[in-house]
Structures are given as C-alpha cells and as structure tokens.
N, C-alpha and C positions, 0 to 999 in steps of 0.2 A: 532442217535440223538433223537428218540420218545424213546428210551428207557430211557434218560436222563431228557427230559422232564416228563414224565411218575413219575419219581422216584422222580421229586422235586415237580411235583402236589400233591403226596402223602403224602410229608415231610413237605408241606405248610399247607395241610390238615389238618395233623394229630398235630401238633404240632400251627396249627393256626398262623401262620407267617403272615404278611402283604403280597398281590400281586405285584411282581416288576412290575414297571411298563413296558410296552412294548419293547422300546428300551433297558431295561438291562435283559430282558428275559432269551436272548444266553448267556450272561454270568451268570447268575444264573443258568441257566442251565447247564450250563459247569463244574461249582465250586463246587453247591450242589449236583448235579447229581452224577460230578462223582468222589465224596468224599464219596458219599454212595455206588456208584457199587464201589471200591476200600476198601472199608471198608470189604462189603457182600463178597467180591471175596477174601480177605484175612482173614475172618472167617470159610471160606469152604476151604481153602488151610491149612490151621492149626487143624481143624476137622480134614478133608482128610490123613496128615499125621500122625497125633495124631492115629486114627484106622487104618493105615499102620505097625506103628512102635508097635499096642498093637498086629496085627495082627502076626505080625514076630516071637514072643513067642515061 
C-alpha cells in the first residue's frame, strides 16, 4: 500500500492535482496508484518482450 501511496504523492506532485481530502485518500490511492503501477508494469512487459523477440534473431 506505500507503494501506491508513494506513486499517487508523486502523480499529485508532478502534475499539481488538488489533495483528496482524507477520508478518499484509500481510494485515491487505490485507483491512481494502481493505474500507474499497471500502466509502468505493462511498459516493461512490452519492452521486456519486444528485446526477447529482437533477441531471438
């Protein structure tokens, strides 16, 4: 869960978002978080196979 947290303080940061307020924290967390670990994690699975498949040559 810090790791979700983590990734939507930086997505609020960077991008200058409003603070939810407290009680919708978790689910900000939950949605932004892990739309972005699910984003990042299937960028590196598409890399990943992409230099498999150039590998295979």
């Amino acid at each position: 869960m810090r790791l979700l947290a983590w990734l939507t303080e930086t997505f609020i940061a960077t991008f200058g978002i409003t603070h939810p307020r407290p009680e919708q924290e978790r689910k900000v967390n939950l949605l932004i978080g892990g739309l972005l670990l699910t984003f990042i994690v299937a960028v590196f699975g598409v890399v990943g196979f992409l230099v498999f498949m150039i590998s295979r040559r």
